[in-house]
C-alpha positions, 0 to 999 in steps of 0.5 A: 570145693570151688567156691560160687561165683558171683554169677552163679549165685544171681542165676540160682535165685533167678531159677528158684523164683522163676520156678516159684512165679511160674507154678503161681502163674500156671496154677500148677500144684506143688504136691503133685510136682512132688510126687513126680520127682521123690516117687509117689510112696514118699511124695505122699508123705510130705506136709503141704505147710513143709513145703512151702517152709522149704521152699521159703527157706530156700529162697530166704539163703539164696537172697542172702547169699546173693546179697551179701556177695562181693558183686552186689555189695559192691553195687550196693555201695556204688549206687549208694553214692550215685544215689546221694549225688543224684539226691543232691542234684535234684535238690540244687535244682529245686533252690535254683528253682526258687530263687527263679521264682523269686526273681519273676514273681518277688514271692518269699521262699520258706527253702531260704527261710524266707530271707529273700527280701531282706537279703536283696535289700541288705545288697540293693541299698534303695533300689526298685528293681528286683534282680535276677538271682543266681546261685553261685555255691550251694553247700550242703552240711547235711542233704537239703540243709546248708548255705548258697552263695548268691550274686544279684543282677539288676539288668535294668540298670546293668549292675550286679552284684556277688555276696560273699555272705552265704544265706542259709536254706532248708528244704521241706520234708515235703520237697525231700521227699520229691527229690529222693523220687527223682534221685531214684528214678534217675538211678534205675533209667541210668545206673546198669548196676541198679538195674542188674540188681533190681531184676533178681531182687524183684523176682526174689521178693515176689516169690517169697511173698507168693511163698508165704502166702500159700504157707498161711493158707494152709494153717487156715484151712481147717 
């Protein structure tokens, strides 16, 4: 027997859960659709709660078996590491930011563990100026917690000066979290793989859930 092709399995969830959304949408009863196609003497033996247990279970193998097919689960892993690179990204975008904001306003950075002061004036000696801070090298040891090293410009009196001293920084669960959003907006807008998984995933998803539903109505109908 000729084994399914990656392609053949994404299109018989989509079919199956079409068929799920569609009977949802439309209102259409189930039993009666039944009838019609094993003949009314043996449509009419079959238990609405058999049903949609059936077609749970139907749609619980396809799901695997679309999951753990050689196509997804190597989109599974190219997203993993797109997302992790898009994670980290956004991060070192969230640092530059606060050492921006350090430059313009002198305000401490909890991301740097609020060293910011201390580390300009163990570089600036006594000057009055604050400078403008660069980050030239952010290391991660583990997302959002590492070292960066920085170079200091003061533009008033022309003079810069590069550490090679890392300050170490930790980001906030709180800005994590923003940027594993944006992490995830950035891999569904530009990652086809994300995007050719999401589809049948979602359709899956809503009709199982659409499923179970209709199984728990009817234990709860007396």
């Amino acid at each position: 027997m000729e084994e399914d092709t990656d392609e053949k399995i994404r299109r018989n969830l989509i079919v199956a859960s079409t068929a799920v959304l569609l009977g949802a949408w439309l209102n259409l009863p189930a039993l009666a659709i039944v009838k019609r196609v094993l003949g009314e003497d043996a449509g009419s033996s079959v238990q609405p709660w058999r049903l949609w247990a059936a077609v749970i279970a139907l749609l619980l193998y396809l799901s695997l078996r679309y999951r753990f097919s050689d196509g997804v689960r190597h989109a599974w892993d190219t997203n993993r590491a797109e997302f992790q690179s898009f994670r980290i990204a956004a991060m070192d975008a969230m640092l530059v930011s606060e050492a921006k904001r350090y430059t313009k306003t002198g305000a401490e950075s909890s991301a740097f563990y609020s060293e910011l002061n201390s580390y300009v004036a163990s570089r600036g000696g006594t000057r009055k100026t604050r400078p403008e801070i660069a980050l030239n090298k952010i290391t991660h040891h583990t997302p959002g917690k590492g070292e960066a090293e920085l170079s200091l410009s003061w533009s008033a009196e022309h003079v810069s000066d590069s550490s090679d001293r890392p300050i170490g920084f930790e980001l906030s669960k709180q800005d994590s979290r923003i940027a594993n959003a944006r992490a995830l907006v950035r891999l569904l807008a530009y990652s086809r793989s994300s995007t050719s998984m999401l589809v049948p995933s979602t359709m899956a998803a809503l009709a199982l859930g659409i499923s179970t539903w209709r199984l728990l109505q009817q234990f709860a109908c007396p």
